[in-house]
N, C-alpha and C positions, 0 to 999 in steps of 0.2 A: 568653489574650487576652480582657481584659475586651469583651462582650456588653452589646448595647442592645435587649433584647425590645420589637418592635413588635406591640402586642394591639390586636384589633377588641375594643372593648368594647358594643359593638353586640348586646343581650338578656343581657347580663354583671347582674347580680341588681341592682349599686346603677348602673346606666346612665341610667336616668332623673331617681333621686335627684341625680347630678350634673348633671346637667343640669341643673335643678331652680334648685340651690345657686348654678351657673355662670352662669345668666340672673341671678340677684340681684346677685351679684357686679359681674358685665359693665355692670348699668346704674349701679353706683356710680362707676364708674373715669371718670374727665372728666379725661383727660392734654392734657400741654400738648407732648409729645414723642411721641405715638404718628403714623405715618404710616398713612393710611385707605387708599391703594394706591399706583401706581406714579404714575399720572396726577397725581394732586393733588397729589405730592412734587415732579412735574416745573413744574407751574407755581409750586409753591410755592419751589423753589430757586432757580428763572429769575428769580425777583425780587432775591435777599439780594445785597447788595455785603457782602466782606467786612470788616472792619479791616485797616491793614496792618498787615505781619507776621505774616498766621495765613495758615494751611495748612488744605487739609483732611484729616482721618484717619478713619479707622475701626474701629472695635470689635467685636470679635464673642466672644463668649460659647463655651467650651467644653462642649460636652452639659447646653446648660441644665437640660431637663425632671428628665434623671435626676441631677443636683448640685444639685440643692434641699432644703435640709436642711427634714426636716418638723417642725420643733422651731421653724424661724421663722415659721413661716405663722401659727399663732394670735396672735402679737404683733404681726405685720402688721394681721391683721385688726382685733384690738384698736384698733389706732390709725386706723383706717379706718372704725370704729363708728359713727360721726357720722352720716356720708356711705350706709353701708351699710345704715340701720336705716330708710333714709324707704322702700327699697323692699321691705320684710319686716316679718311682725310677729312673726315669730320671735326669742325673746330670744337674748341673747347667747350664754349658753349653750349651750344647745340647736344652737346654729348651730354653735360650734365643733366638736359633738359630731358634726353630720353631714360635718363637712368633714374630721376626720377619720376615721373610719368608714367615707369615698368613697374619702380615699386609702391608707388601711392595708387596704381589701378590694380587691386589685390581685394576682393570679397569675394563672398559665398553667400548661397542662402541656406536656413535652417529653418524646419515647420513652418516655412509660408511669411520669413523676415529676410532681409537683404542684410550683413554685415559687409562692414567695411575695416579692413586691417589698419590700424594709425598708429602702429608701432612697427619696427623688428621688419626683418621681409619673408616674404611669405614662403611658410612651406609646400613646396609643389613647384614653384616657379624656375624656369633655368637660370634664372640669374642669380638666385640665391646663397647657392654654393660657390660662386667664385666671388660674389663681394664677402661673402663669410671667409674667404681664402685671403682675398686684401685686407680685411681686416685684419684678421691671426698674424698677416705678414708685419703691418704697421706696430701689434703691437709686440711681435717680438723684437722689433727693431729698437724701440721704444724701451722693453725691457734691459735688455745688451745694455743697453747704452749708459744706461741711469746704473746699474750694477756697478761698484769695484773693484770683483772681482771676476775672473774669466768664468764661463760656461764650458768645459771641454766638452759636451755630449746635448746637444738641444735640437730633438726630431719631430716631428709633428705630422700627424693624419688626419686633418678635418678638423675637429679640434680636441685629439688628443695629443699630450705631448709626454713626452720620455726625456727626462734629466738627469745631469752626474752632478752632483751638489754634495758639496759638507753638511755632514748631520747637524750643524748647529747654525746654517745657512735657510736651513728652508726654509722656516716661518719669514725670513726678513724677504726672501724670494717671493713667496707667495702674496705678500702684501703687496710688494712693488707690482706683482699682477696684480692684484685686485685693486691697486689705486689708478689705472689707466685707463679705467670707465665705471664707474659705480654702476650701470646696469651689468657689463659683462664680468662675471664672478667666475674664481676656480675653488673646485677643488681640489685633495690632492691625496695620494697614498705612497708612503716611504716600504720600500723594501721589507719583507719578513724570512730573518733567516738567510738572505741574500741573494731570494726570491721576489718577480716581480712582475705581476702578469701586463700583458702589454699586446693589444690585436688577439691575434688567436696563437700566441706562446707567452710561453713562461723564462722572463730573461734571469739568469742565472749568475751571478756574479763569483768568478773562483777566487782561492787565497792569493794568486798573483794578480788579482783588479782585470783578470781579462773576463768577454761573457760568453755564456754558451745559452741555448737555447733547449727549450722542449717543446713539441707542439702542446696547445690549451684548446680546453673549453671551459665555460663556465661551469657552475656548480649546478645551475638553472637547466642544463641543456639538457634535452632527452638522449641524445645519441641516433637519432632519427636520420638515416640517410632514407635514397629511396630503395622502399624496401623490395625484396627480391620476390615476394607474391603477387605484388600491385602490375596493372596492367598495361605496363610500357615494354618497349622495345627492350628488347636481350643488350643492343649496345648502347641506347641510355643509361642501364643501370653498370654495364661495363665502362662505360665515359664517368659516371659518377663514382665509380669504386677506385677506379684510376687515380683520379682527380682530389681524394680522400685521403689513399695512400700516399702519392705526391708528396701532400700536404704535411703527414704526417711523420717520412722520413725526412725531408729535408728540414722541416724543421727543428726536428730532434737531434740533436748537435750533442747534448750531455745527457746521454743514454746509450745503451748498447742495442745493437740491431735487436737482438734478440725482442730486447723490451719494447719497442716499437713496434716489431710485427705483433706482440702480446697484445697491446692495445689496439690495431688493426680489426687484429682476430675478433678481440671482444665484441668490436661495433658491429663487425660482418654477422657475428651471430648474433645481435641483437635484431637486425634485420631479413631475421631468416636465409640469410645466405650457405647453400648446404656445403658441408667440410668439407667434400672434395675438393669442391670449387675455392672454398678459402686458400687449402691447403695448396692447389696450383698457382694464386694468384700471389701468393705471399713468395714461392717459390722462382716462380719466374721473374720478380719484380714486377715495377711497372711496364705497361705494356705501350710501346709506342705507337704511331702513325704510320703505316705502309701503303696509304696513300697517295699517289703523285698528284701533286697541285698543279692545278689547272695554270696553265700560261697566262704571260699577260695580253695574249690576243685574243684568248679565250674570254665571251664573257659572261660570268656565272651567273644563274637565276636563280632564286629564289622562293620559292613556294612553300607554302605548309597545307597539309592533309589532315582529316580526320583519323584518330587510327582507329582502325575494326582490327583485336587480334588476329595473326596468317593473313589476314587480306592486305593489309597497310604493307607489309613484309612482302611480301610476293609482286604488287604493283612496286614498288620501291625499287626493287631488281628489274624488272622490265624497262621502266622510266630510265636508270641508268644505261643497262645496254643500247637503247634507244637515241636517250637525251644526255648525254656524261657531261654537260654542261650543265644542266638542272641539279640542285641541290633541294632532296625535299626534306623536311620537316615535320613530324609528327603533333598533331594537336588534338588534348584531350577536354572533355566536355565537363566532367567529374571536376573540376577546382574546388579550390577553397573558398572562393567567392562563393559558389552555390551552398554553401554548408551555415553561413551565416547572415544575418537579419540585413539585409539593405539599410543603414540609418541616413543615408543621403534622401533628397527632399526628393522624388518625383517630377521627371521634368513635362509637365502640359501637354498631351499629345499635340493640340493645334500648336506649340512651340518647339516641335523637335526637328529637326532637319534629315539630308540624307536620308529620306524614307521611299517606301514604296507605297501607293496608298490604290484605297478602292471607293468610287464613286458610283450608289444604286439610282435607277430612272426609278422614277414618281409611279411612271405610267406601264411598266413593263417589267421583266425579269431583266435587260441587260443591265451591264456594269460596266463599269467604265478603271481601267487602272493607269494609273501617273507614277511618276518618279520627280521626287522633288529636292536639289540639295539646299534650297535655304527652304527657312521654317514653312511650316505647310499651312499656317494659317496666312501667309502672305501669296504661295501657291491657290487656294482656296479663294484668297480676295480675286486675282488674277481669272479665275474661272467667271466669280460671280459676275464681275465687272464686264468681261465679253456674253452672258448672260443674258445680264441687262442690257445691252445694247442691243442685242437681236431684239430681245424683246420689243422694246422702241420702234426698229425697224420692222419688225411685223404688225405692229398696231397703226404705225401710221401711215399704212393701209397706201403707199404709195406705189406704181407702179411704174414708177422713173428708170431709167438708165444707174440713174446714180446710187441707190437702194437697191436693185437687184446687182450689182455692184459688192454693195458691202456688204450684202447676205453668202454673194460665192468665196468673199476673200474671206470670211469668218469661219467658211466650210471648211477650209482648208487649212485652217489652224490646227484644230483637234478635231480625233473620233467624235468627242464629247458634243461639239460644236456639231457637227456632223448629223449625229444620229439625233439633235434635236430639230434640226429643220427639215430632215424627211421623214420624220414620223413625227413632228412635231411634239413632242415630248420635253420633258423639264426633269432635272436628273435633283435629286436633293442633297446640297453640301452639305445642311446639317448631318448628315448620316454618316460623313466619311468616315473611312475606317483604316487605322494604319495596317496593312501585313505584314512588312519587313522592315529592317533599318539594319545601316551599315556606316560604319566612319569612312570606309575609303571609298571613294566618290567613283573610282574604273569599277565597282563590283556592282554596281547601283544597276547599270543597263542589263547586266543577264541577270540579276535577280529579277526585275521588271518583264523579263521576254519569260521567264520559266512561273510569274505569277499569273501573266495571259494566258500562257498554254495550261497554268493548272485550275484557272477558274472559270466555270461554264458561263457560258452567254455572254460575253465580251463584246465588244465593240470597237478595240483597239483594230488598226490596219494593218491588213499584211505585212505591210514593211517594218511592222515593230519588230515581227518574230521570225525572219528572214536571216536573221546571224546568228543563231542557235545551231548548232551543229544536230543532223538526222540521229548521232550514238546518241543522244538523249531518249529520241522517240520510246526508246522501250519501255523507259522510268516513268515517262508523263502519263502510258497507255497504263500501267501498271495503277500508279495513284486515281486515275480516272475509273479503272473498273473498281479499286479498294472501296472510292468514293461513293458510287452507283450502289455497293453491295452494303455498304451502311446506311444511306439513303432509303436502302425498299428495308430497312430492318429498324429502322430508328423508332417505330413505334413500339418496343417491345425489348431496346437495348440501348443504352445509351452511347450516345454519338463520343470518340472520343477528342479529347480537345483538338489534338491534329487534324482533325476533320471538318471540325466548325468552320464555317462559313464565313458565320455571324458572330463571331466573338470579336470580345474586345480585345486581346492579348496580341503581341506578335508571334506571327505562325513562323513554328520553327524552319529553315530554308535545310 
């Protein structure tokens, strides 16, 4: 069964490079058929009357991303040179060379194999979506063209598309699509009734050829917003109830108010929303912003928290009247991530970067902890390497200027370095052990200073843990005595994971 690998390309070697390329791109493309969302399609259909004898149909594209032959994309480009070149001063050349290079450097590993993608471009990649945009573009130009008869109605979202065609036009339409690349294929579904689903509505075709609208879901859908017992914030699920309704009246154009708050009502109660509160929300309408936005001198920050029910809430309002410049953010631990099976490969601990790690002596209870942003087995070499050279220096037994020399400059590398030449000890890298990991690289040093202060017998130096702010002291004395109290009990109770020492996992921060 042919497979469609979805990759985070996110710190992937050329992820920026595309990106890069995909911003130049993106500002060349000035379509005449692309839709910006759902809104502005809806006011923009509410207008068209259409000819008579047309219908509407729709197109949709078989596994775009990955049926992109990459053999057409630089003679797309080429033809797009014009347009392309006022935002780059990158010659032509050269451009083609990175654009392929973003997409022929595209694999993943699976159970311990390396793939490589040699077809199509990859899904997860930023570039992907906008040469899938130049494509649609090329071949609807392509299509127009070859047609002899006009298109009054031709819209397109990614790669679906909405058309007004004669009922005895589409098959000859559809083939002209499907002869513009034998890998990229449509499908297509004509109207029922004078009905025709399209994004998240239902376009409606009346007896005078104009369209109206109804909001849609599929058949599939649960009607799941979020629901009103779950444990977020009162105005996340007010932002999403908002945000629903919105949706639901303006989209609905050929219906009566009445019938729209009907279907409202229904979802509200399907997610336990109680009647009061339906009944007010329906009542008042949507509820706007009263708000004042922050000036343009003003400049806003951005943070996110963990929420503790009442606690997140109550810091939130302090932070405000404080900081009215700080924007916080609620973040929950419960995802959907945790609810199922990990099937991506495991990445090596010695290969994982961004870590905070722990280094035990041979010859003693101290430890030693580092902070590493490239991979921690090249960290790791980097230790042994200054290791062995002390060692060297201490065997051969010289008492030169020039050796007691490179013994003081190695002291003053690391702790690590440090605590093995006055207590002459050898700390064991095979033992290292990851604690923490982080992708963003500012968060790495106070998780580093709050793993010193929460692991006994350390070795790091004062000045590692010198920018930690004193309001922490209360939390660290806290996990220190939890620590102590499971320690003199652990023969008789088992330690719980947050506690372990010695574990392999990463310790929750």
């Amino acid at each position: 069964m042919p497979l469609r690998p979805v990759v985070s390309n996110i710190g992937a070697p050329t992820y920026m490079l595309s990106k890069y390329v995909g911003r130049i791109l993106q500002s060349s493309i000035n379509s005449n058929y692309n839709i910006r969302d759902s809104f502005s399609f809806c006011t923009f259909i509410n207008s068209v009357r259409l000819p008579e004898n047309h219908i509407l149909v729709s197109f949709d594209v078989i596994s775009l991303f990955t049926c992109i032959p990459r053999d057409m994309i630089p003679g797309i480009i080429i033809e797009r040179w014009e347009e392309i070149k006022k935002h780059t001063q990158i010659n032509l050349d050269l451009f083609l060379e990175i654009v392929n290079f973003c997409l022929e450097c595209s694999y993943f590993s699976y159970r311990g194999n390396y793939y490589k993608q040699i077809f199509g471009t990859a899904m997860g990649s930023p570039l992907s979506p906008i040469i899938a945009d130049l494509v649609m573009e090329s071949l609807l130009d392509n299509v127009v063209s070859r047609l002899n008869f006009p298109i009054p109605l031709i819209k397109k979202y990614v790669d679906d598309l909405v058309l007004a065609l004669p009922p005895d036009k589409v098959v000859e339409v559809m083939n002209v699509f499907n002869s513009f690349n034998e890998n990229i294929q449509f499908t297509y579904e004509m109207e029922e009734n004078g009905r025709l689903p399209f994004l998240d509505m239902v376009l409606v075709r009346q007896q005078d050829q104009t369209i109206r609208t109804e909001w849609y879901s599929k058949p599939m859908s649960s009607g799941r917003l979020l629901d009103f017992l779950s444990a977020h914030p009162l105005h996340l699920k007010m932002n999403t109830v908002n945000n629903f309704m919105r949706r639901v009246r303006e989209f609905t154009t050929n219906l009566s108010n009445e019938a729209a708050d009907n279907t409202i009502d229904v979802i509200l109660k399907l997610n336990h929303y109680p009647a009061p509160l339906r009944h007010r929300l329906l009542n008042r309408g949507i509820a706007r912003r009263t708000n004042t936005p922050p000036s343009d001198e003003t400049q806003v920050v951005y943070k996110s928290m963990l929420f503790v029910n009442d606690l997140t809430q109550r810091l939130s309002k302090s932070l405000k009247a404080a900081l009215p410049n700080v924007v916080l953010a609620a973040r929950y631990e419960k995802t959907t991530k945790r609810l199922y099976t990990n099937t991506k490969d495991v990445i090596p601990p010695e290969m994982r970067n961004n870590v905070i790690y722990r280094i035990p002596c041979n010859d003693c209870a101290a430890r030693y902890v580092g902070l590493t942003t490239t991979q921690l087995k090249k960290r790791i070499s980097g230790h042994r390497s200054t290791i062995n050279q002390l060692e060297e220096l201490v065997t051969s037994n010289s008492d030169s200027p020039t050796t007691k020399f490179e013994i003081e400059r190695l002291r003053e590398k690391t702790a690590l370095l440090q605590h093995s030449i006055d207590e002459q000890h050898r700390f064991n890298l095979e033992k290292t052990q990851i604690l923490d990991q982080h992708r963003r690289q500012t968060a790495l040093p106070i998780l580093e200073v709050c793993h010193i202060l929460n692991t006994p017998n350390t070795i790091n130096k004062r000045s590692d843990i010198e920018c930690l702010s004193s309001m922490y002291a209360g939390i660290f004395h806290t996990l220190h005595t939890k620590r102590s109290e499971v320690t003199n009990t652990a023969t008789i109770t088992e330690i719980p994971n947050s506690y372990q020492n010695e574990s392999n996992h990463v310790v929750p921060t």
